[in-house]
C-alpha atoms as a printed R data frame, in Angstrom:
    type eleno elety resid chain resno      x       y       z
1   ATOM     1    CA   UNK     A     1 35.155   1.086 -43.634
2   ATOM     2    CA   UNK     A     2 32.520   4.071 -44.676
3   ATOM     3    CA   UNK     A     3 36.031   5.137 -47.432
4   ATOM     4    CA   UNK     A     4 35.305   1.532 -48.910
5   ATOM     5    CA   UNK     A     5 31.727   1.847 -48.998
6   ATOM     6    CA   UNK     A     6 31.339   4.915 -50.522
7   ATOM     7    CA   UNK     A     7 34.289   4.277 -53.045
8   ATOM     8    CA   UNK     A     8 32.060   0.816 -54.233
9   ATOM     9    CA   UNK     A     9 28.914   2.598 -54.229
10  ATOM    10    CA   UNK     A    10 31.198   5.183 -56.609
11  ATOM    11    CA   UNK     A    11 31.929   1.890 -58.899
12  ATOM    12    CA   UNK     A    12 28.770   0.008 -58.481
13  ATOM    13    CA   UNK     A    13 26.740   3.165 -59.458
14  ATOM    14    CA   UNK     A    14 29.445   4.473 -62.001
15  ATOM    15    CA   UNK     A    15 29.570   7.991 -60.414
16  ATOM    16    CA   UNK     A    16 31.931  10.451 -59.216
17  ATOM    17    CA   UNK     A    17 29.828  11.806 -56.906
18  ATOM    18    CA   UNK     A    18 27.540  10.767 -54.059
19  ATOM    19    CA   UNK     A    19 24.133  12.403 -53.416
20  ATOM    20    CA   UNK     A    20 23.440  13.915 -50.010
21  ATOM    21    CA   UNK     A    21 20.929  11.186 -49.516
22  ATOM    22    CA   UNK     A    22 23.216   8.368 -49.323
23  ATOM    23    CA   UNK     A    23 25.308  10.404 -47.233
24  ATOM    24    CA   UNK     A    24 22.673  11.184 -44.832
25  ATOM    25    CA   UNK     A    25 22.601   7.031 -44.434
26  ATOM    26    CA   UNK     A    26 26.278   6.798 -43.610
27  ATOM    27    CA   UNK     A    27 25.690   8.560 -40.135
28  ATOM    28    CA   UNK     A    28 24.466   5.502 -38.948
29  ATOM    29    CA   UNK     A    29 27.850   2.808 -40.270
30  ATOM    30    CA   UNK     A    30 26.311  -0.334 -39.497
31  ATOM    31    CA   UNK     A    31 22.924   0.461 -41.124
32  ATOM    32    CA   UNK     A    32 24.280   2.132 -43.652
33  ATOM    33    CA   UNK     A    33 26.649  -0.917 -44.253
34  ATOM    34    CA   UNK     A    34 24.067  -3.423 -44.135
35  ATOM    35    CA   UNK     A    35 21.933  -1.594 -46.732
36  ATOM    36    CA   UNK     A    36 24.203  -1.319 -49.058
37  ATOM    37    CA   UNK     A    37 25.351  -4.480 -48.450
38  ATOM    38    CA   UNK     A    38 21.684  -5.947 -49.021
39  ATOM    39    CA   UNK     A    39 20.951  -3.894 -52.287
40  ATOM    40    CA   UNK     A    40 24.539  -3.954 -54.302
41  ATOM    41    CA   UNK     A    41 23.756  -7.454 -55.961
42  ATOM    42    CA   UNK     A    42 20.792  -5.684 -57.447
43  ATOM    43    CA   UNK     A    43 22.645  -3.392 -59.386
44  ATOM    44    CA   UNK     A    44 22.665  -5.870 -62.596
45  ATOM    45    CA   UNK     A    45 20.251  -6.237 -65.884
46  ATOM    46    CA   UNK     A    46 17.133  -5.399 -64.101
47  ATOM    47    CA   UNK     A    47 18.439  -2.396 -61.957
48  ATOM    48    CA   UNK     A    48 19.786  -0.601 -65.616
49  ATOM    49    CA   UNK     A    49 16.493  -1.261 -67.091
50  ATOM    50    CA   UNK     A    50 14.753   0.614 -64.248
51  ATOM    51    CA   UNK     A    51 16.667   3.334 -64.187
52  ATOM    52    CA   UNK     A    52 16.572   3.497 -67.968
53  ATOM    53    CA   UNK     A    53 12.307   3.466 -67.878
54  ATOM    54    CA   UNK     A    54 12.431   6.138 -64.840
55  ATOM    55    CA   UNK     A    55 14.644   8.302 -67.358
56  ATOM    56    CA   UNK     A    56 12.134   7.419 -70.238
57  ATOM    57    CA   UNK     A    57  9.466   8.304 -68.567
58  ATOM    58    CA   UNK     A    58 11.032  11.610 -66.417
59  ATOM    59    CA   UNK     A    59 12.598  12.952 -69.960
60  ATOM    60    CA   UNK     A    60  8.695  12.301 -71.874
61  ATOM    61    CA   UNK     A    61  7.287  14.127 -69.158
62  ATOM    62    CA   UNK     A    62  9.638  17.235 -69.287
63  ATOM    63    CA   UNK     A    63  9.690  17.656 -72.879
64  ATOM    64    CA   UNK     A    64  5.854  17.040 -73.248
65  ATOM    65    CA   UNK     A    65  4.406  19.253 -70.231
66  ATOM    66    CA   UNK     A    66  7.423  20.977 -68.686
67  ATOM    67    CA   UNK     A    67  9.046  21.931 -72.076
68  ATOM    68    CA   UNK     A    68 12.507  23.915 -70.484
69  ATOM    69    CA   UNK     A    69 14.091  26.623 -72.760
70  ATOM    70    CA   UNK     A    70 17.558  25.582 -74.650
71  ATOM    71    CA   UNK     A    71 19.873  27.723 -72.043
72  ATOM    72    CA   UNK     A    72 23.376  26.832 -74.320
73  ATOM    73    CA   UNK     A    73 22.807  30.490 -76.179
74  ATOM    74    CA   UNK     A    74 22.283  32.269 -72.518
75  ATOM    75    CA   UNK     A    75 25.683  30.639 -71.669
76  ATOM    76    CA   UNK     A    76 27.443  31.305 -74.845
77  ATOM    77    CA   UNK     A    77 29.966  33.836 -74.545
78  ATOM    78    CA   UNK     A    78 29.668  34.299 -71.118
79  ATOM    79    CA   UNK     A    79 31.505  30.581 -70.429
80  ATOM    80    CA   UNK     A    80 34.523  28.814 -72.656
81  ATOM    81    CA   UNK     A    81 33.352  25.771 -74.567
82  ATOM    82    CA   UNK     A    82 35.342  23.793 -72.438
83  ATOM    83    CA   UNK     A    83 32.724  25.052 -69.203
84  ATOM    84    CA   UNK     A    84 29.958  24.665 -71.441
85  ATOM    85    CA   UNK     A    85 31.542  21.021 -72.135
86  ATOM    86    CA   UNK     A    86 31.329  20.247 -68.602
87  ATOM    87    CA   UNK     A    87 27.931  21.800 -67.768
88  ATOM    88    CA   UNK     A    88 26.889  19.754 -70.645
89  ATOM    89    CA   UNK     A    89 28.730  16.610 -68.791
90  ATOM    90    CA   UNK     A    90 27.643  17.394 -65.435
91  ATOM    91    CA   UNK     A    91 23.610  16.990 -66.757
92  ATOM    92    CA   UNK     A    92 24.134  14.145 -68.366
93  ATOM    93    CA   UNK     A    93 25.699  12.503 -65.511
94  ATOM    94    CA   UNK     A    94 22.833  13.928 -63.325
95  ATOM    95    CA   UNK     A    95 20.519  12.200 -66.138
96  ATOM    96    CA   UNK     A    96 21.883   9.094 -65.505
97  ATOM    97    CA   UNK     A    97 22.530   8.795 -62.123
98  ATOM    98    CA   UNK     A    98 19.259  10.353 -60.158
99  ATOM    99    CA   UNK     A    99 17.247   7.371 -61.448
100 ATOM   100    CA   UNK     A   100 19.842   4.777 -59.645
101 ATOM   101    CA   UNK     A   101 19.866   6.673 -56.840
102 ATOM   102    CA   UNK     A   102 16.034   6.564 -56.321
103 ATOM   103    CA   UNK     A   103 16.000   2.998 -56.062
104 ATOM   104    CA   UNK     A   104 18.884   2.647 -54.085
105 ATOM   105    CA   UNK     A   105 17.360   4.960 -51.201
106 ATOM   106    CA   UNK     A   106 13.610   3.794 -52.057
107 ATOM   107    CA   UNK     A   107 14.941   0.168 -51.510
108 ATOM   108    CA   UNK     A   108 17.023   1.374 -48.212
109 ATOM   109    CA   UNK     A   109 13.348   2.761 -46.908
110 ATOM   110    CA   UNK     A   110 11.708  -0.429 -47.084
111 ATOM   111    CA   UNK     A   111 14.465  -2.343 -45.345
112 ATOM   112    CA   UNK     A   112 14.209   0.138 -42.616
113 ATOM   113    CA   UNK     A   113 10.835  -0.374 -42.546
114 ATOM   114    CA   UNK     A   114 11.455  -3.891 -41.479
115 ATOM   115    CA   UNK     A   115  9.885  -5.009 -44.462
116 ATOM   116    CA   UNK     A   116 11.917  -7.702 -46.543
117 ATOM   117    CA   UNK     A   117 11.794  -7.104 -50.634
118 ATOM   118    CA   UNK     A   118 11.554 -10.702 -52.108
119 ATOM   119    CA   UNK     A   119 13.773 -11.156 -55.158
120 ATOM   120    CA   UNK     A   120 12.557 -12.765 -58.359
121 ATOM   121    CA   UNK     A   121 15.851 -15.445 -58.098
122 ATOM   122    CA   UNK     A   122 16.583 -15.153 -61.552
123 ATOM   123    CA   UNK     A   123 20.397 -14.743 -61.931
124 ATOM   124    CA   UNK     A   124 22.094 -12.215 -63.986
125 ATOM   125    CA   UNK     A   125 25.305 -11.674 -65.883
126 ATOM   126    CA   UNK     A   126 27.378  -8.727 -64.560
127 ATOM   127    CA   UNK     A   127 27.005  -5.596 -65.802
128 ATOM   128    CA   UNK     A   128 30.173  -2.809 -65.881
129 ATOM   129    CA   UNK     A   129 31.078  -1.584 -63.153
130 ATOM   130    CA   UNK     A   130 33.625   2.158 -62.519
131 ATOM   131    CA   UNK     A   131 33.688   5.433 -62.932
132 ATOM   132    CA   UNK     A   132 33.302   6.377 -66.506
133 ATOM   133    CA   UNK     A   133 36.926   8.194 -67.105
134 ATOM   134    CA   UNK     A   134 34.108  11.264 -68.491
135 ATOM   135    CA   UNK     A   135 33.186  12.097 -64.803
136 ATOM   136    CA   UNK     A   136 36.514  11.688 -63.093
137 ATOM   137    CA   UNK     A   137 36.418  15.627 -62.703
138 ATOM   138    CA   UNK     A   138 33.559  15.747 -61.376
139 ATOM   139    CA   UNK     A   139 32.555  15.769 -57.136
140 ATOM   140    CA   UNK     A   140 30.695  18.253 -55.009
141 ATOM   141    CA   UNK     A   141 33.050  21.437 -54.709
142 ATOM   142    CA   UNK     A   142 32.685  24.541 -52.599
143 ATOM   143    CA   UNK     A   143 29.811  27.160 -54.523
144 ATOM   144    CA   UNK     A   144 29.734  30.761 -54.373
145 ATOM   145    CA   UNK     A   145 27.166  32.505 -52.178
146 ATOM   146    CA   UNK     A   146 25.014  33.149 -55.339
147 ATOM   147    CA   UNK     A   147 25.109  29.860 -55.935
148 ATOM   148    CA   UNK     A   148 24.392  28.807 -52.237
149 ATOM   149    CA   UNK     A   149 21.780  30.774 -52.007
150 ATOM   150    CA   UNK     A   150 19.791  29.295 -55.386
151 ATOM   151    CA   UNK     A   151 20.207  25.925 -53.825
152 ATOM   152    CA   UNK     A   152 18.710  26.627 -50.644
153 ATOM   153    CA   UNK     A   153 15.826  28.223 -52.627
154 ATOM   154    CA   UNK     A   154 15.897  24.558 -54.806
155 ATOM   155    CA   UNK     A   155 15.750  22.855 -51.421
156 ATOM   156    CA   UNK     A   156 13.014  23.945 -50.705
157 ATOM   157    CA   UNK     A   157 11.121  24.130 -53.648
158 ATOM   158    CA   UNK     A   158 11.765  20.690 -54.309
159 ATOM   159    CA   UNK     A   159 11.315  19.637 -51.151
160 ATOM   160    CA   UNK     A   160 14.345  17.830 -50.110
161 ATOM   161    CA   UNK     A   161 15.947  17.884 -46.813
162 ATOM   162    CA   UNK     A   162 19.217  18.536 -48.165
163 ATOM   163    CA   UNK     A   163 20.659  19.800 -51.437
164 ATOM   164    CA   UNK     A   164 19.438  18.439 -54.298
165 ATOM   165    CA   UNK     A   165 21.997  16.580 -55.248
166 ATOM   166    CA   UNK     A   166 21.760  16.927 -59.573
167 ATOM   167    CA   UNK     A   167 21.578  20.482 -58.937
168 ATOM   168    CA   UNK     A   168 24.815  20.919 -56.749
169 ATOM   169    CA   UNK     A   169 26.756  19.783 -59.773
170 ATOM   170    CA   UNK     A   170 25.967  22.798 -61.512
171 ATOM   171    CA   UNK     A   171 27.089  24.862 -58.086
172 ATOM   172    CA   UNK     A   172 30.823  25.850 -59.721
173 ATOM   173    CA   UNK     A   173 29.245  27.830 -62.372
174 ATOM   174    CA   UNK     A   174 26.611  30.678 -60.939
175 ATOM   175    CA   UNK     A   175 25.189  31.508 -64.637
176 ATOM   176    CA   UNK     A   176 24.576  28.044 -65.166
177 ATOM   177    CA   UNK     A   177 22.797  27.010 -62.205
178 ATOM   178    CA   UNK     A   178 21.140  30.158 -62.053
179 ATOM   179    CA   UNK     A   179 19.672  30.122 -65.835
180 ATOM   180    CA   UNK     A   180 18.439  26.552 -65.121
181 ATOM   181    CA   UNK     A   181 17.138  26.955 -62.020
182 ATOM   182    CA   UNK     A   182 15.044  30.574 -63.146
183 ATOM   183    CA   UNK     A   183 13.473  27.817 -65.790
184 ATOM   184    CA   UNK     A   184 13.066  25.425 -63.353
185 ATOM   185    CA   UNK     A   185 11.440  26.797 -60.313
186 ATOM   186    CA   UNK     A   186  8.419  27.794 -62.022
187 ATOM   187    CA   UNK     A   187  7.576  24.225 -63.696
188 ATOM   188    CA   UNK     A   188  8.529  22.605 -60.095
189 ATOM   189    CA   UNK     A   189  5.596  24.980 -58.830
190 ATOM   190    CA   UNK     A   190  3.109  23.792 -61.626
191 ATOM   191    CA   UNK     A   191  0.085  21.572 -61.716
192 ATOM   192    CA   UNK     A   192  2.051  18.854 -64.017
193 ATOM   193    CA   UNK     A   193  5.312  18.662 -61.669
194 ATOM   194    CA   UNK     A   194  3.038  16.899 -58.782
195 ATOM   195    CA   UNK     A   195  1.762  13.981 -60.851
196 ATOM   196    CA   UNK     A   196  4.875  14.025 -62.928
197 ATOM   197    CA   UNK     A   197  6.549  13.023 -59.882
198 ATOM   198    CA   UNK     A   198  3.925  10.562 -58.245
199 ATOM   199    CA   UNK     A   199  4.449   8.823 -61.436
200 ATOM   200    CA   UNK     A   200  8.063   8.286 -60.967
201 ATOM   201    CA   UNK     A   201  7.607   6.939 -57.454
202 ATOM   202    CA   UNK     A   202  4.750   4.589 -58.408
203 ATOM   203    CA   UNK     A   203  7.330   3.150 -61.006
204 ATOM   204    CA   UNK     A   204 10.171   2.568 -58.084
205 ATOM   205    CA   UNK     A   205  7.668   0.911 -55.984
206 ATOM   206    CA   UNK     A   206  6.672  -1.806 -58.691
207 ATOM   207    CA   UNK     A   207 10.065  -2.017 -59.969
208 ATOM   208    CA   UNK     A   208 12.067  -2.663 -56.940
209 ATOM   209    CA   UNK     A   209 10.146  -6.107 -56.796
210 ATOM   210    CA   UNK     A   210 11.573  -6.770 -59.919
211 ATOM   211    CA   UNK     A   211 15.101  -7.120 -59.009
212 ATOM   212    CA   UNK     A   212 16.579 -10.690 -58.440
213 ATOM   213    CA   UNK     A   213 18.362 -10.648 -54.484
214 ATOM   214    CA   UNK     A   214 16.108 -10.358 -51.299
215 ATOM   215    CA   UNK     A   215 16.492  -7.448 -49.591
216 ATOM   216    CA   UNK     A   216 16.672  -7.168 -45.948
217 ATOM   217    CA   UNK     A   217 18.322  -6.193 -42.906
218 ATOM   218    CA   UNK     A   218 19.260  -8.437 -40.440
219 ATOM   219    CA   UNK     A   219 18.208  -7.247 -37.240
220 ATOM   220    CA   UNK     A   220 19.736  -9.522 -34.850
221 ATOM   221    CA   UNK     A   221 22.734  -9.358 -36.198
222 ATOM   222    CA   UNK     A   222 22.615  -5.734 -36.196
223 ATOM   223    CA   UNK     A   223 22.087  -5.741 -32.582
224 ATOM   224    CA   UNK     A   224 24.539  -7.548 -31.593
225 ATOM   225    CA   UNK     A   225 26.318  -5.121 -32.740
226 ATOM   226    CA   UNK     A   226 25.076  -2.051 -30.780
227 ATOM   227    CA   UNK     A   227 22.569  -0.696 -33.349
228 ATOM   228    CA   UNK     A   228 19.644   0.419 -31.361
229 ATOM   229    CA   UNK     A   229 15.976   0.819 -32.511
230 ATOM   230    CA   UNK     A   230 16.027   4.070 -31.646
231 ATOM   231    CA   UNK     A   231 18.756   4.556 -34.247
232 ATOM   232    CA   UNK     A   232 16.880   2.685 -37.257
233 ATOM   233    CA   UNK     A   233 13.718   5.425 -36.452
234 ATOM   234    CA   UNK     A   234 16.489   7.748 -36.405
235 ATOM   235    CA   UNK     A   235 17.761   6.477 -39.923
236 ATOM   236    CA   UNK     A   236 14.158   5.821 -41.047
237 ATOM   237    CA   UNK     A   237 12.819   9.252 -40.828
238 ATOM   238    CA   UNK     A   238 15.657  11.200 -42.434
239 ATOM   239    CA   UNK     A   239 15.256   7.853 -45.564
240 ATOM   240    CA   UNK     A   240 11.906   8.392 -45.667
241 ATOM   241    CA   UNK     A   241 12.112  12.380 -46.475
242 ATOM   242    CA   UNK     A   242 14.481  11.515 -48.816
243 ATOM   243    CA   UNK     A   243 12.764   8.747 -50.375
244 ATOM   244    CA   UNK     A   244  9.874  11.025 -51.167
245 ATOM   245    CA   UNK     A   245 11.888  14.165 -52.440
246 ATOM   246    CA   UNK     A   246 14.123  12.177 -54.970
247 ATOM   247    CA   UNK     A   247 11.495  11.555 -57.930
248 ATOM   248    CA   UNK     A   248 11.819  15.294 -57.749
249 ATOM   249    CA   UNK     A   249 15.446  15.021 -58.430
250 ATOM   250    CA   UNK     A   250 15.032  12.667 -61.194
251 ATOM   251    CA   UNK     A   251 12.683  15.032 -62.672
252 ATOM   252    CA   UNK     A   252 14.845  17.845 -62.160
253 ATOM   253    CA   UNK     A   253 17.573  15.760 -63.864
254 ATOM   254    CA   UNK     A   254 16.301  15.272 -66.894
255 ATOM   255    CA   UNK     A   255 14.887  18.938 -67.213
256 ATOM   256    CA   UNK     A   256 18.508  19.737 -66.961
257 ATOM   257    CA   UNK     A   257 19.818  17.334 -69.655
258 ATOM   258    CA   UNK     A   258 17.039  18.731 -71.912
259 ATOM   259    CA   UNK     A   259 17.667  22.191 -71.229
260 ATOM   260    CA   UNK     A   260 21.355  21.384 -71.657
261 ATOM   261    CA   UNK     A   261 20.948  19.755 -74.921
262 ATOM   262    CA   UNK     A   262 20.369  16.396 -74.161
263 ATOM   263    CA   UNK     A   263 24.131  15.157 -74.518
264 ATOM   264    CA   UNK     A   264 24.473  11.737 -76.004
265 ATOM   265    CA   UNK     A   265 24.017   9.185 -73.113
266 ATOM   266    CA   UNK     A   266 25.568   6.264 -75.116
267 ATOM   267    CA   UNK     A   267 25.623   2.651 -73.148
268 ATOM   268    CA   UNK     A   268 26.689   3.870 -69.770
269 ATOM   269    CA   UNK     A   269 23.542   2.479 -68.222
């Protein structure tokens, strides 16, 4: 069952990868089922368009107030154009997908927070779903020690309780994640990252209540089926961390795509 659900939240999302805070949520199956369950009829019009404005608004802040260096010419000669290709793909995905995945897990909070998210009850046309044939490459791999190492450091610096995610992708190549990260760290530690951030998760919480489905988790249901409450605290507290750090990662994400070049995003949505 967890194969299936990962594999559609693959398609639904349109990425070859899943972040460590979805996997975090499938510890707990049922939960984890239900959630997804709950929040995959979102993922239409209104989901794209706030993912698009949390990209707008992450990339404006970077290149206004974080301004990252172009790190292609540190990388030339040291990769082949075909790594530099896929570093270049790997932040662009990253770009595209941290938004999603901050309203996924922000909307995965609030159910666990008993709290039930409305729906507006407009209907909306379907939207493309699968994994663009661009990323099919792509996954979390094993990464050096060097490489290790930096991401712990990011971890922390960031403060997320696993791996960010959009930086992992960048694990296979040392110089890479390295350059981006000895650019990075030091804006993550400024006075503009903090309200950079709180900016991106005051734009999730308005926005979720713009999607059309309710949202909620049937609790009785879930008990009947052995979930315990003890479990959803369980599940709530390790959402919650998560919840906060990922703005982070969507900031992070589009400091990388900047730094990277900005490749073109096209109408992947």
């Amino acid at each position: 069952m967890l194969g299936a659900v990962r594999d559609d939240i693959r398609q639904t999302l349109r990425t070859a990868w899943i972040d460590p805070a979805l996997e975090a949520g499938a510890a707990y199956p049922a939960i984890f089922t239900a959630a997804w369950s709950a929040v995959r009829p979102n993922v239409g019009k209104s989901f794209l368009g706030l993912a698009k404005a949390l990209r707008a608004d992450a990339v404006e802040a970077v290149r206004e107030r974080l301004e990252p260096s172009d790190l292609v010419p540190r990388l030339q000669g040291q990769l082949a154009e075909e790594e530099l290709h896929r570093i270049g793909d790997s932040a662009r995905s990253a770009y595209l997908v941290a938004p999603k995945l901050q309203v996924v897990v922000h909307a995965f909070h609030r159910m666990l927070r008993r709290e039930r998210i409305p729906g507006t009850g407009r209907e909306e046309s379907p939207v493309r779903r699968g994994i663009p044939e661009w990323q099919r490459w792509m996954g979390f791999q094993t990464v050096s020690g060097d490489s290790a190492a930096m991401l712990e450091d990011a971890a922390e610096a960031l403060a997320t309780p696993a791996t960010p995610g959009v930086l992992r992708l960048f694990g296979r190549w040392p110089i890479a994640l390295a350059a981006l990260w000895v650019d990075l760290a030091p804006r993550a530690a400024s006075s503009e990252w903090g309200p950079a951030s709180a900016r991106l998760r005051r734009i999730v919480l308005a926005g979720v209540n713009t999607l059309p489905h309710p949202m909620e988790l049937q609790w009785g249901a879930l008990k009947a089926r052995g979930v315990s409450d003890d479990e959803r605290i369980a599940l709530l507290d390790l959402i919650a961390a998560f919840d906060s750090a990922l703005a982070a990662q969507t900031l992070a994400a589009a400091f990388a795509w900047v730094a990277f070049r900005s490749p073109e995003v096209g109408a992947e949505g």
